[in-house]
N, C-alpha and C positions, 0 to 999 in steps of 0.2 A: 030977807034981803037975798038978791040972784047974783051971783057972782056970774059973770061974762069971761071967759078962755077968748084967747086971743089964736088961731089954728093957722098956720102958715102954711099955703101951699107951695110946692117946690112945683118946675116942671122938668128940672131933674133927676133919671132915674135912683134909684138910689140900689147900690149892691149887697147885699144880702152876705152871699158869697160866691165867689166865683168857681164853677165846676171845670175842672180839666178832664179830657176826656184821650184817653190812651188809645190808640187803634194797635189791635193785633198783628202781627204779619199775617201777607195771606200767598194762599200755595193755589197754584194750579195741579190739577186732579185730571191727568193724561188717559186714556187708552192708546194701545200700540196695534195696529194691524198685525195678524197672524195667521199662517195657513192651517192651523188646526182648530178652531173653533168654528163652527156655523151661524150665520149670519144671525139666526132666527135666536142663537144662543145669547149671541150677545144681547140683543136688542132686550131679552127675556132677563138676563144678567143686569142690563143698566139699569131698567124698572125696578126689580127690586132689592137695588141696592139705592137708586137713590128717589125712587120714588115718582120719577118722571112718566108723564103721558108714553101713548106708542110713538108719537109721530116725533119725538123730542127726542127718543133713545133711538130710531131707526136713524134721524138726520146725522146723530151722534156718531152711530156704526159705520153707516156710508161715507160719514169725512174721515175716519179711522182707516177705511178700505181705499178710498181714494189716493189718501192723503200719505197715508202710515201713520196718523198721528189724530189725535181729537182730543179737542178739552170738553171735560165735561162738567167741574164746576170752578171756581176759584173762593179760597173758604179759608178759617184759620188753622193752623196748623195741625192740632190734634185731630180733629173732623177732617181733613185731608188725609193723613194716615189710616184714620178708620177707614173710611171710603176705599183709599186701595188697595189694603187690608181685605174689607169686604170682596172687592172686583178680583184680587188676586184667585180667593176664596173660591170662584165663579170661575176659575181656569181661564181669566184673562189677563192679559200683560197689562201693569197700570204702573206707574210710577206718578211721584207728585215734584212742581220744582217751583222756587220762590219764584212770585208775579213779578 
């Protein structure tokens, strides 16, 4: 003898569990124009601290020189500090400030 299930389909999802998802603060990651560093320095300084192409560090530099001021990423808080930490490192002005 075959016994027959009766299978009901819902077309309601059904939840599992629900994940909540926390977002970090995040910081902008400054350059400060300076009359003692060379142009070529910095741009050689933003590559390898953050890994950026030439053309992405030099736009970086020349809104720094222009401006007095250039962001160059916005990130969570510890990775912000390391960053101008690093750039400090490099004999340049950086500071970080909440987005």
């Amino acid at each position: 003898m075959i016994a027959l299930m009766r299978i009901s389909l819902s077309t309601k999802p059904v939840v599992l569990h629900e994940q909540q998802t926390t977002l970090l603060p995040r910081y902008r990651v400054l350059i400060h124009n300076d009359e003692v560093n060379s142009m070529e320095h910095v741009v050689k300084s933003l590559a390898r601290v953050f890994k950026f192409g030439h053309d992405k560090c030099e736009s970086i530099m020349l809104e720094a020189h222009r401006n007095g001021l250039a962001l160059c990423v916005v990130e969570p808080l510890e990775q912000a500090e390391l960053h101008r930490d690093q750039l400090r490192s490099h004999s340049l002005f950086a500071t970080i400030e909440p987005e």
